[in-house]
C-alpha positions in Angstrom: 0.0 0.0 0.0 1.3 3.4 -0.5 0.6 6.7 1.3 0.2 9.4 -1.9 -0.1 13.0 -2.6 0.8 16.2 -0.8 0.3 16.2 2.7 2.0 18.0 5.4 2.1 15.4 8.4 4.2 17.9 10.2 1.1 20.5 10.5 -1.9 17.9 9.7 -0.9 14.7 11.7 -4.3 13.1 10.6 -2.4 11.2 7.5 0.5 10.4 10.2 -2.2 9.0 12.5 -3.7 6.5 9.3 -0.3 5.5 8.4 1.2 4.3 12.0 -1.8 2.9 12.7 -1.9 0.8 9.4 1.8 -0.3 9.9 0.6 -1.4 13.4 -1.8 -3.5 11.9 0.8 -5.3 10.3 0.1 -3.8 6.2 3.8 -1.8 4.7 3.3 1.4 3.5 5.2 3.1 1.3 5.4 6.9 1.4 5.0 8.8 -1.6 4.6 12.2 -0.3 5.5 16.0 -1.7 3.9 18.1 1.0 2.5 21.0 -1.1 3.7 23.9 1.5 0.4 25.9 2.8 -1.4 25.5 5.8 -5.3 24.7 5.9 -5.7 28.3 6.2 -3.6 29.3 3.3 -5.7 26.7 1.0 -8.7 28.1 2.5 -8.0 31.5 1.1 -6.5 30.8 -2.4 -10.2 29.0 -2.9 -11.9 31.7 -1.6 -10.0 34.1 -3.2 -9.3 33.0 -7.0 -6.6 35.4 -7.7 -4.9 33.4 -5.9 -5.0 29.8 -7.6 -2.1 30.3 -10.4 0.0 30.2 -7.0 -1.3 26.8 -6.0 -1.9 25.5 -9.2 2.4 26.1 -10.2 3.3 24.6 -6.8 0.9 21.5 -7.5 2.4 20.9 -10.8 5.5 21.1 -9.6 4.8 18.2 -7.1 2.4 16.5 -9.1 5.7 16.0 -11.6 7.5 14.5 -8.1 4.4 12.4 -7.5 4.4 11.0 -11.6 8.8 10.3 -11.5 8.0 8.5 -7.7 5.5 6.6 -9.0 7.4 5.2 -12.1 10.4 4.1 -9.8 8.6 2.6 -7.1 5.9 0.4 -10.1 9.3 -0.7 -11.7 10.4 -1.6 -8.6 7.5 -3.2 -6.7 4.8 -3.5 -9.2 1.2 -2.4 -8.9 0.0 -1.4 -5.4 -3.2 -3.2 -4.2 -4.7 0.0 -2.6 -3.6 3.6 -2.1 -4.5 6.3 0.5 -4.6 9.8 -0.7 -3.4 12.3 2.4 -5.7 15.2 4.1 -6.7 17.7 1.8 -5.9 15.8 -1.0 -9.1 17.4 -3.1 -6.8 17.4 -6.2 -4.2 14.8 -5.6 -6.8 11.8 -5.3 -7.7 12.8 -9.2 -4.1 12.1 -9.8 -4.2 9.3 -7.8 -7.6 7.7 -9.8 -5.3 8.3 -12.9 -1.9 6.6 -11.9 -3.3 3.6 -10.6 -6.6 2.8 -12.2 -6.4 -0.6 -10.9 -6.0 -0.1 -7.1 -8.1 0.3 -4.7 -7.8 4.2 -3.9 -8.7 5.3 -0.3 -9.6 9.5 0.3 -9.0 10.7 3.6 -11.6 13.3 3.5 -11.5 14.8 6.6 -12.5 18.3 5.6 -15.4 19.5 3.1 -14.1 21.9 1.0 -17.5 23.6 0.4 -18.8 23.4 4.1 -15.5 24.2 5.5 -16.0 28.0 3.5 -19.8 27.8 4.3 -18.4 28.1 8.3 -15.8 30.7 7.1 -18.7 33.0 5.9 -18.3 32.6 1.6 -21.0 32.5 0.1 -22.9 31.9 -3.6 -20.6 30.8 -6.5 -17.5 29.9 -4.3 -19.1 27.4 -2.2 -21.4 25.8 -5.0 -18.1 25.2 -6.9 -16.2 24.3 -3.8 -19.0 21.4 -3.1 -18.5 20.5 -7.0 -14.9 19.8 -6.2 -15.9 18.0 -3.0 -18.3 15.7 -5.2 -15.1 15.4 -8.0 -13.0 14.2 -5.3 -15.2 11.9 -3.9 -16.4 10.3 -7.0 -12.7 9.6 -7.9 -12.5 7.5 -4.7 -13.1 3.7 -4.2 -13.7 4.1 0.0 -13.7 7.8 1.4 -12.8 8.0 5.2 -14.6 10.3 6.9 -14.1 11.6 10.9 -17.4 11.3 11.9 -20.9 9.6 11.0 -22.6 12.9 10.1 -20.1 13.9 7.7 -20.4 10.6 6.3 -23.8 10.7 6.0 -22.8 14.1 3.8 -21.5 11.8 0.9 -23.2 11.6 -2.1 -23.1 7.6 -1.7 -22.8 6.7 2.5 -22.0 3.1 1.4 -18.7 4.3 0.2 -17.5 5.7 3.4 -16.2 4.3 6.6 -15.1 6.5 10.0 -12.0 7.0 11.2 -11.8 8.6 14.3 -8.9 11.4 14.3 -7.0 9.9 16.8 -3.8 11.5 18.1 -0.5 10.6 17.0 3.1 9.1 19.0 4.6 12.7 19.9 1.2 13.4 22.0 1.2 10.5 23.8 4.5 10.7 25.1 3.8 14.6 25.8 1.8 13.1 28.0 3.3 10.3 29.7 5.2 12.0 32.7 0.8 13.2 34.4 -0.3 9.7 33.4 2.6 8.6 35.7 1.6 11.4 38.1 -1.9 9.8 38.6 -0.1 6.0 38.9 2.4 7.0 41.5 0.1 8.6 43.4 -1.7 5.5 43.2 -5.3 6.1 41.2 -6.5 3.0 39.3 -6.3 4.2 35.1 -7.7 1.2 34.0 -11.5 0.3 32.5 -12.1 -2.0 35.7 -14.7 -0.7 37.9 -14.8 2.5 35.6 -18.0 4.6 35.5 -6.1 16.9 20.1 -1.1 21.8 13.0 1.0 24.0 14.5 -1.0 27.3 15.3 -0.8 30.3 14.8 4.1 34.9 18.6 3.3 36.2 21.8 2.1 38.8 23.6 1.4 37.7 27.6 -0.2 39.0 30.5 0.1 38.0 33.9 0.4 34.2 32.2 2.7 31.1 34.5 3.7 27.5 34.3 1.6 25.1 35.7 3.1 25.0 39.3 2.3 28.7 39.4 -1.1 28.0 41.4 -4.9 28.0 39.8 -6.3 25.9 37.1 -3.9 26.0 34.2 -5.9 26.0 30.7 -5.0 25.7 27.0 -6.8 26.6 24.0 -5.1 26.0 20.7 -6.7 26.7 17.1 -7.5 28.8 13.9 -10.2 31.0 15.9 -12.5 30.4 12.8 -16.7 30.4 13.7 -16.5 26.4 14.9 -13.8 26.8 17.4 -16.6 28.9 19.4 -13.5 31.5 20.9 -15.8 33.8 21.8 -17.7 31.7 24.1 -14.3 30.8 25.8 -13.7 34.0 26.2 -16.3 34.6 28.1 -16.3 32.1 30.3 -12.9 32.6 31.2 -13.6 35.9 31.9 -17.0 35.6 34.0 -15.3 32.6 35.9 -12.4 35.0 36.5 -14.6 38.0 37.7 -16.3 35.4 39.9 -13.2 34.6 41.9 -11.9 31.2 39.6 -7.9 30.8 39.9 -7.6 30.3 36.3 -4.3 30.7 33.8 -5.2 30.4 30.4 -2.9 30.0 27.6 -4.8 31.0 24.3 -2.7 30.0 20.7 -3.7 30.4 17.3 -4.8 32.9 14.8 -8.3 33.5 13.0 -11.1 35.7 12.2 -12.4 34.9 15.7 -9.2 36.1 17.1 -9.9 40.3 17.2 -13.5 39.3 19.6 -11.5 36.8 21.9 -9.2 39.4 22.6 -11.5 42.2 23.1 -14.0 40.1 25.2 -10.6 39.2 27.6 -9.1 42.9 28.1 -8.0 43.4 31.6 -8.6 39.7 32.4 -5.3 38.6 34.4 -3.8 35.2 34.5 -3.9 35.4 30.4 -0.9 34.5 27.9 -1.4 34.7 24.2 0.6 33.3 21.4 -0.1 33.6 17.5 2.2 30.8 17.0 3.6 27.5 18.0 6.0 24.8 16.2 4.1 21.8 15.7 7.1 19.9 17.6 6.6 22.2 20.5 3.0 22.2 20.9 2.2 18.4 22.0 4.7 19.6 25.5 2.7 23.2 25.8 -0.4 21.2 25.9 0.9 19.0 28.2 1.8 21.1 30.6 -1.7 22.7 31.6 -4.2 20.8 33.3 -7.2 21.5 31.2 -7.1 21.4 27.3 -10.1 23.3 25.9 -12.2 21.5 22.5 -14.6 23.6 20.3 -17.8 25.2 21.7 -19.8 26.5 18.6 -23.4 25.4 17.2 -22.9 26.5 14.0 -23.7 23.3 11.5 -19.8 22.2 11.3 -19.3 22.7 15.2 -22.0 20.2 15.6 -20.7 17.8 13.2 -16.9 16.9 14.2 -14.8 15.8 16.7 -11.4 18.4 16.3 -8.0 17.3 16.5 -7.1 18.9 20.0 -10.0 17.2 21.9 -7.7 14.1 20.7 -4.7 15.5 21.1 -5.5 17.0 24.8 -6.9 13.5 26.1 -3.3 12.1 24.7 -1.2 14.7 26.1 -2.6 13.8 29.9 -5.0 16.8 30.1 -9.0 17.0 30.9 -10.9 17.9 28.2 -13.6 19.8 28.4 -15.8 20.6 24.9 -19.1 20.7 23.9 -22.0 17.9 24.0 -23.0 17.2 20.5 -23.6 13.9 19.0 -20.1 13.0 17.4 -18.3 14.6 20.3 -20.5 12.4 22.7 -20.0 9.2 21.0 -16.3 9.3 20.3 -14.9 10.4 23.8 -18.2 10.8 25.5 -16.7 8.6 28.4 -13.2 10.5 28.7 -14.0 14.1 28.5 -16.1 16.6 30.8 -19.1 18.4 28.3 -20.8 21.3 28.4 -23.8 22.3 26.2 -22.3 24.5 22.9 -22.9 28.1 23.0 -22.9 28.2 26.5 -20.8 30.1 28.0 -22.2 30.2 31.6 -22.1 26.4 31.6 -18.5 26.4 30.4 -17.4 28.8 33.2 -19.2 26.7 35.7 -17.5 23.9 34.6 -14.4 25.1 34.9 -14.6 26.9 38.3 -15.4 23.3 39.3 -12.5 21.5 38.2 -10.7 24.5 40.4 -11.5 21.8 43.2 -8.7 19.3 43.5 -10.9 16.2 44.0 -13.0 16.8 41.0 -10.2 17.7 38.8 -8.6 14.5 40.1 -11.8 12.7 39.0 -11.5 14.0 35.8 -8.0 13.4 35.4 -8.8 9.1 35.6 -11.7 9.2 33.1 -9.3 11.2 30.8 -6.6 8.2 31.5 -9.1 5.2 30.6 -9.9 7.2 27.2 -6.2 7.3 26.0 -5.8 3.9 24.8 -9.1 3.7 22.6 -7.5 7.3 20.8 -4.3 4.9 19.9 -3.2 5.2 16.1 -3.5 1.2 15.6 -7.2 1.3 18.0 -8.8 3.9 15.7 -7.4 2.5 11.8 -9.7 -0.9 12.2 -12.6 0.2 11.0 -10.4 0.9 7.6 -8.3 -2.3 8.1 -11.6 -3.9 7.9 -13.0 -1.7 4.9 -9.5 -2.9 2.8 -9.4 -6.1 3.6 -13.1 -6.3 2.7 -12.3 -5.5 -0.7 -9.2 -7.6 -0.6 -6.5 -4.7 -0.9 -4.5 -6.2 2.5 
């Protein structure tokens, strides 16, 4: 099997997730990767802004030529691959893909929806009717399509031809978080199911922000501030619960149109530190190093369809999660993560002023422990190990 197209695992670890969690299963990939160079945001705006394709269409070219030479050597070396897996955001490549290897079974990780992802972003009319054509293009050049969650399977033109993959969380998170999961051992709370009940972002300005020994409840939020991250609503909480008389030190990173409202909703809140920007190989240890990891907390139509990387990524890194209830959310992680209704920010603030109380953050701490294991690369890749070996691509 071979891993195609142009990915960036570095600031889009769900690819990086399939692929370990296939070569746990035993199947050899090969890589065949030329990560194309712009973040999700960047792609966002070149197809909201057309002007702007001629600079993605050269740089795809350019790699697409990569791809073609890759291809050639590796079929003259290993022969015909039984299935391929185009990477996240892969819209164009997985056309490619159909036409390089018409025989094989090829697999579309199609986490986001072009056309609904700019429907959240506010475009409107043309842009997002042809956004949803190359949605429908993309799919139809697929044999399975692997989609995050049941509702946005349920979005493809054919259901049948989907299967869910949870996000997952990959290695570097884990071991982020292995030195509080040894915290909560030595100090001698059970972590197993017996008896039981998470790109880089987009540096820094800071105000009256600490390390987590510093005293209060330390909390991170990390994402793109766009509508289904629900900022705002953090913001508010944060800053009720701080007016209240919560010990809270929030760390807040990212960038987005959300970003200039977060802000202005958290002037002259202490305990605050913001950062535009962190290295993807530093952020797994930032996150890890606050108690609380924060999920998304919007009702738009997206917010209420997915489970976001950094609820996965926080449960791995050791923290308590705390996002919103909705459906997927419930479902995936329901068990390992505190939820609040979305939209609500009096409900968030009350939820975190509680876990201010040692006891019930310790509580929390052991049902986010149980949940790690089921957020494993090789746990959450078997409902596609079963999809390919179905069609008898393994």
């Amino acid at each position: 099997m071979i891993a195609f197209g142009t990915y960036d695992a570095a600031r889009h670890p769900r690819t990086a997730v399939l692929v370990a969690g296939l070569r746990a299963h035993g199947v050899k990939v090969t890589e065949l990767n030329r990560p194309l160079g712009f973040s999700t945001a960047e792609r966002v705006r070149m197809l909201q802004q057309p002007w702007r394709l001629p600079i993605l269409a050269g740089r795809l070219l350019r790699r697409w030529a990569g791809l073609v030479g890759d291809t050639v050597r590796l079929r003259r070396a290993e022969g015909r691959p039984e299935a391929v897996l185009v990477g996240y955001l892969g819209h164009f490549d997985v056309i490619l893909a159909r036409l390089l290897y018409p025989r094989s079974v090829v697999v579309l990780d199609h986490l986001v929806f072009a056309g609904d992802t700019a429907t959240d972003r506010g475009a409107t009319g043309l842009r997002v009717r042809l956004l949803t054509g190359l949605d429908r293009l993309a799919v139809a050049c697929a044999d399975v399509v692997v989609t995050d969650t049941e509702e946005h399977r349920q979005l493809l033109p054919d259901p049948d031809k989907g299967v869910v993959v949870l996000v997952g969380a990959p290695d570097a998170w884990r071991a982020a978080g292995e030195t509080p999961l040894v915290e909560l051992v030595e100090a001698g709370v059970s972590t197993s199911d017996e008896g039981s009940a998470s790109d880089g972002v987009s540096t820094s300005s800071t105000t009256e922000g600490g390390s987590a020994g510093d005293g209060g409840l330390s909390v991170v939020f990390f994402g793109l501030y766009t509508p289904l991250q629900g900022a705002p609503v953090i913001a508010e909480a944060v800053r009720d619960a701080v007016a209240a008389g919560a010990a809270l030190r929030v760390t807040m990173v990212g960038a987005g149109q959300d970003l200039p409202r977060t802000r202005e909703l958290l002037a002259g809140t202490p305990g605050v530190t913001w950062h535009d920007w962190v290295e993807p190989d530093e952020l797994p240890a930032l996150v890890a190093g606050h108690q609380v990891c924060l999920g998304i907390f919007s009702d738009t139509p997206k917010g209420l369809r997915v489970v976001p990387n950094k609820v996965y990524q926080g449960l791995a890194a050791g923290c308590v999660v705390v996002t919103s209830d909705t459906p997927p959310q419930r479902r995936a992680v329901g068990e390992s993560v505190e939820l609040v209704p979305a939209a609500d920010p009096g409900a968030l603030a009350a939820r975190l002023t509680e876990l201010g109380d040692p006891g019930t953050l310790a509580a929390a701490r052991v049902r986010a422990a149980r949940g790690r294991d089921r957020i494993r690369p090789q746990v959450v890749t078997e409902p596609l190990v079963a999809a390919l070996r179905g069609r008898g691509a393994l």
